[in-house]
N, CA, C and O of each residue as an XYZ file, in Angstrom:
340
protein
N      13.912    -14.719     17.920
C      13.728    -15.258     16.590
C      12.559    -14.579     15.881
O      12.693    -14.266     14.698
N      11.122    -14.269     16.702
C       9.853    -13.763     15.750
C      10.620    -12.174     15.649
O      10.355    -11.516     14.643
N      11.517    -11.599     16.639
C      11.610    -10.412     15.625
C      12.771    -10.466     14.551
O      12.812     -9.320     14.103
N      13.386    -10.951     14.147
C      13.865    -11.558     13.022
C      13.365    -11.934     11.810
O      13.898    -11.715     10.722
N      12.505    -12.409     11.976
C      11.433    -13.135     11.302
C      11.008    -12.172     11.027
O      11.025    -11.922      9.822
N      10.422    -11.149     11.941
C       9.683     -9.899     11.034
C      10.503     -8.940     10.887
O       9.917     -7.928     10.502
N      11.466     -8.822     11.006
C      12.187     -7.937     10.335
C      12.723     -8.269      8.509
O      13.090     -7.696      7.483
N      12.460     -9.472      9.031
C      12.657    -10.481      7.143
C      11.288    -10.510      6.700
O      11.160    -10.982      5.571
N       9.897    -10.025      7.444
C       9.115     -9.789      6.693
C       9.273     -8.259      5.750
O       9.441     -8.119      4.538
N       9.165     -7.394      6.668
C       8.905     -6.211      5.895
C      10.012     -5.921      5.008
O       9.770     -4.981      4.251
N      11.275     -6.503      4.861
C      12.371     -6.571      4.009
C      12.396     -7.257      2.960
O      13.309     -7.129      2.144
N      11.014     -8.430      2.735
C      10.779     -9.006      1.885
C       9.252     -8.577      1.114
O       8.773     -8.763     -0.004
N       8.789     -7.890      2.404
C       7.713     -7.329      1.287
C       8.193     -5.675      0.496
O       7.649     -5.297     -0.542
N       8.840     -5.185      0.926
C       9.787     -4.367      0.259
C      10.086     -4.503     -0.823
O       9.601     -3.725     -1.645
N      11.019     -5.561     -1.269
C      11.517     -6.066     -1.972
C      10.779     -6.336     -3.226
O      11.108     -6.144     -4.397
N       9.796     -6.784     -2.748
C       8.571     -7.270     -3.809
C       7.796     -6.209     -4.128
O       7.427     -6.082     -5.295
N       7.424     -5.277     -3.146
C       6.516     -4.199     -4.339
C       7.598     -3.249     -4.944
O       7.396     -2.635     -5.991
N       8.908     -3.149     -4.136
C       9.875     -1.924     -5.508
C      10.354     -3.041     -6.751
O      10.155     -2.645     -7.899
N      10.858     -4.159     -6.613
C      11.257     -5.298     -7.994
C       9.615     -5.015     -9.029
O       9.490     -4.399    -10.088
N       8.644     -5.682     -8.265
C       7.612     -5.122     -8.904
C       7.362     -4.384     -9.703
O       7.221     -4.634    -10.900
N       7.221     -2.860     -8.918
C       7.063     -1.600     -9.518
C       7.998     -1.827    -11.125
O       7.629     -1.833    -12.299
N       9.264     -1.986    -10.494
C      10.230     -2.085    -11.745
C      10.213     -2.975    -12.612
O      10.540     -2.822    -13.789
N       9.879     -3.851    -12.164
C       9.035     -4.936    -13.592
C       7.987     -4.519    -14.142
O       7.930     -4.725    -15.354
N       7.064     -3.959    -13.635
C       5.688     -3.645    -14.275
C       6.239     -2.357    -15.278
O       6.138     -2.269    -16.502
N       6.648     -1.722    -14.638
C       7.470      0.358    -15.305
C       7.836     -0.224    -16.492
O       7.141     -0.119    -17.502
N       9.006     -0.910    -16.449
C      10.262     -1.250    -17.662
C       9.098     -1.052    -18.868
O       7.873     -1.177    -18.849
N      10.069     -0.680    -19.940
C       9.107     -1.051    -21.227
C      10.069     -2.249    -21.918
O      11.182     -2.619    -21.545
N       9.402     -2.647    -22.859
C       9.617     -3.786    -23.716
C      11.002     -3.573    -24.138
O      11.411     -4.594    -24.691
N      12.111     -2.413    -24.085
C      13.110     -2.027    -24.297
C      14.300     -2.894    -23.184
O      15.495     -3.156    -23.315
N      13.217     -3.179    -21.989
C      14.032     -3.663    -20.573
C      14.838     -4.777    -20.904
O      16.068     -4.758    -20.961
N      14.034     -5.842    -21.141
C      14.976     -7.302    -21.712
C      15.336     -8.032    -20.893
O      14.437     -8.674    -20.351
N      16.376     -8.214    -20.547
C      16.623     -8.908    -19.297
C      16.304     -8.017    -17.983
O      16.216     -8.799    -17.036
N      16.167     -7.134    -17.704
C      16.187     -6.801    -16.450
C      14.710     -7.014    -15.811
O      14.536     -7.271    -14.619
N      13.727     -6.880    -16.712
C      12.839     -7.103    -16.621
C      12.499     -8.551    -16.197
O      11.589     -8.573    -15.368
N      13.038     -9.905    -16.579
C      12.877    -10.763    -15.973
C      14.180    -10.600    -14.815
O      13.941    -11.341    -13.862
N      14.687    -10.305    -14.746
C      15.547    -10.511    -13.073
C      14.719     -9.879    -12.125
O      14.592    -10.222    -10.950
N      13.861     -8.433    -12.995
C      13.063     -7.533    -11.862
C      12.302     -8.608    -10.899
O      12.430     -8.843     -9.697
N      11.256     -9.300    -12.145
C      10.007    -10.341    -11.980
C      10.094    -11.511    -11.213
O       9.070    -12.011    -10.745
N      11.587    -12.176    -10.969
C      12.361    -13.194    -10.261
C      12.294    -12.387     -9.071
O      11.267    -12.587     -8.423
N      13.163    -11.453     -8.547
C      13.073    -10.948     -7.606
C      12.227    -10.345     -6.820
O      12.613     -9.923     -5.731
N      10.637    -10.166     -7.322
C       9.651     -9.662     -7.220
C       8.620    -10.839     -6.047
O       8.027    -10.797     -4.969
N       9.042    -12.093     -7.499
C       8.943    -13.101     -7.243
C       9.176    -14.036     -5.717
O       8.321    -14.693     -5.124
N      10.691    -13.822     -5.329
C      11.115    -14.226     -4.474
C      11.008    -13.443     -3.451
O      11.514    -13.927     -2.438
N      10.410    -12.123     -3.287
C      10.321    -11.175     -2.186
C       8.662    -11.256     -1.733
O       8.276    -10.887     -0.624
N       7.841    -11.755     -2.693
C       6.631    -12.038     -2.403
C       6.336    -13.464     -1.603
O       5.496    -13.586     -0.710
N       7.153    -14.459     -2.079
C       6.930    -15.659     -1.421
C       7.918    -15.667     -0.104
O       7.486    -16.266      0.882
N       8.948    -15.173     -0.034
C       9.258    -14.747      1.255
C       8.565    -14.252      2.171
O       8.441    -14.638      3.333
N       8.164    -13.497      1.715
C       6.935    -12.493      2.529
C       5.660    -13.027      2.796
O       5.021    -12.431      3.662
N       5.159    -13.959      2.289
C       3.976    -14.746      2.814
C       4.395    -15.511      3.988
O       3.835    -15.774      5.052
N       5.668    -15.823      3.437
C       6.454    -17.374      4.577
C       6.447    -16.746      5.888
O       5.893    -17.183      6.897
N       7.305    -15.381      5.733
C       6.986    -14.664      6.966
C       5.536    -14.107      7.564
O       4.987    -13.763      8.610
N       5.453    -14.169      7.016
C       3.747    -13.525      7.701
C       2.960    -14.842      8.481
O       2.493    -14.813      9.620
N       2.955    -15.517      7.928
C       2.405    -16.975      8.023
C       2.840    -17.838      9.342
O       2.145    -18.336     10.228
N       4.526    -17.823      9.095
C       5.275    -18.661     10.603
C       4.793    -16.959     11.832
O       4.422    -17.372     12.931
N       4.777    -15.811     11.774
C       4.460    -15.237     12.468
C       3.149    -15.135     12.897
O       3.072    -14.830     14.087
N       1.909    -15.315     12.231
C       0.614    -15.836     12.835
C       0.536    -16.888     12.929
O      -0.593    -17.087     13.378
N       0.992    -17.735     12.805
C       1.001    -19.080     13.403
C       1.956    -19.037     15.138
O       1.543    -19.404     16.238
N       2.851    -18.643     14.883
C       3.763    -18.375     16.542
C       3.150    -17.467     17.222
O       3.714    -17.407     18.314
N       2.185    -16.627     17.160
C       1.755    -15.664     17.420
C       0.626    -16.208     18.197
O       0.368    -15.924     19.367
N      -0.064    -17.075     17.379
C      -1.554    -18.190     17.962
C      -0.737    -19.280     18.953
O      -1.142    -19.387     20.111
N       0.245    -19.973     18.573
C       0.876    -20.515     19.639
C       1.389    -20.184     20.946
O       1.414    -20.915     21.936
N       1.957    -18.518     20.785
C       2.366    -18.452     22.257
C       0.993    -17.921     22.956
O       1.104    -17.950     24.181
N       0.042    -17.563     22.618
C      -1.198    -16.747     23.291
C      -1.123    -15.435     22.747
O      -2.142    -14.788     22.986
N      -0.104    -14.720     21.982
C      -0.626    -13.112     21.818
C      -1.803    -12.869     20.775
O      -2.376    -11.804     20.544
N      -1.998    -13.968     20.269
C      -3.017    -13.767     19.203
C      -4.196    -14.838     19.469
O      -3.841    -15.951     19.860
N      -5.271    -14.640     19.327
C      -6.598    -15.565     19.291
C      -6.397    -16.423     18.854
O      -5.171    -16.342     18.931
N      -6.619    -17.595     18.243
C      -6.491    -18.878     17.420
C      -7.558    -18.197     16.216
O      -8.065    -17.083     16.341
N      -7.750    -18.984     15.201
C      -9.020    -18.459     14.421
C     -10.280    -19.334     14.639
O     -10.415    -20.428     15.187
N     -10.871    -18.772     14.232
C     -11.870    -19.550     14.569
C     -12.098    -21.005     13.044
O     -11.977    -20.659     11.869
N     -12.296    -21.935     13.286
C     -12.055    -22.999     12.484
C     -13.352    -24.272     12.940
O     -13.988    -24.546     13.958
N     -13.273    -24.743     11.671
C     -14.360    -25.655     12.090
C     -13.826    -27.208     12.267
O     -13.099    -27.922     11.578
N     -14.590    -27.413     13.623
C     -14.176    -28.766     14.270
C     -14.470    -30.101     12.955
O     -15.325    -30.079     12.069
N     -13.941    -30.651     13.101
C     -13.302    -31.882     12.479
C     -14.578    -32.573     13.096
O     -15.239    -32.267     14.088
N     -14.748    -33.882     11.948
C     -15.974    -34.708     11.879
C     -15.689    -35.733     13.747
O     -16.641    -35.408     14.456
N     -15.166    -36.276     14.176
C     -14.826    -37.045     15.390
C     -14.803    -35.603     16.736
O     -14.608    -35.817     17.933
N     -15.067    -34.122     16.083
C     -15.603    -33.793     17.678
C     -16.819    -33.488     17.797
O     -17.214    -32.722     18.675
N     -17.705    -34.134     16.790
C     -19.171    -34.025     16.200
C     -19.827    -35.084     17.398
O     -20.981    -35.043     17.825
N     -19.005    -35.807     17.706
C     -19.996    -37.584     17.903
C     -19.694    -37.170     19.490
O     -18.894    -36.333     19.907
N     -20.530    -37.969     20.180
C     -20.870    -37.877     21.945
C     -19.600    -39.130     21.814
O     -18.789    -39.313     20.907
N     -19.850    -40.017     23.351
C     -19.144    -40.713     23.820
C     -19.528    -42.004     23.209
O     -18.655    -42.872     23.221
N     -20.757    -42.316     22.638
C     -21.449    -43.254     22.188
C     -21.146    -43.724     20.676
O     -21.402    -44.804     20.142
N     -20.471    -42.483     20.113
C     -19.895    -42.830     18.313
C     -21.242    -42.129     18.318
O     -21.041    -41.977     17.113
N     -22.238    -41.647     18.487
C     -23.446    -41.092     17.427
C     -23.092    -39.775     17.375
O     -22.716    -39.119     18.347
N     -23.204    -39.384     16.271
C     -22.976    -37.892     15.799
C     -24.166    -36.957     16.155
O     -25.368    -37.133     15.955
N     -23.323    -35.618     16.902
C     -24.290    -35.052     17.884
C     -24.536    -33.682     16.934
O     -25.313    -32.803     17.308
């Protein structure tokens, strides 16, 4: 499944910088294509986060990747006593 997943990444970030390119290029002559470019640009960019994202996240889950480093939550502050250490 994760190589799937990244194979739908780089197919979606693809997607998004050539729609891109071609949305940004078009001149004011474009018209509609220009918003279908920008939709599709659109949808190849947020694809492409989704993938990136479930893949460092599965990535920290199975062990191939470090966890990040993150800051502990107020309740792993306190000892056994409730006083905040």
């Amino acid at each position: 499944m994760q190589k799937l997943i990244a194979i739908l990444n780089v197919i979606a970030w693809g997607g998004f910088w050539a729609f891109g390119y071609l949305a940004l290029s078009a001149g004011a002559e474009g018209g509609g294509r220009v918003e279908v470019a920008t939709l599709l640009a659109a949808a190849g960019g947020a694809l492409g986060i989704w993938a990136y994202l479930w893949l460092a996240r599965h990535s920290e889950a199975t062990g191939y990747a470090r966890p990040a480093n993150r800051v502990r939550r107020a309740h792993e502050y306190t000892d056994m006593t409730g006083e905040i250490v």
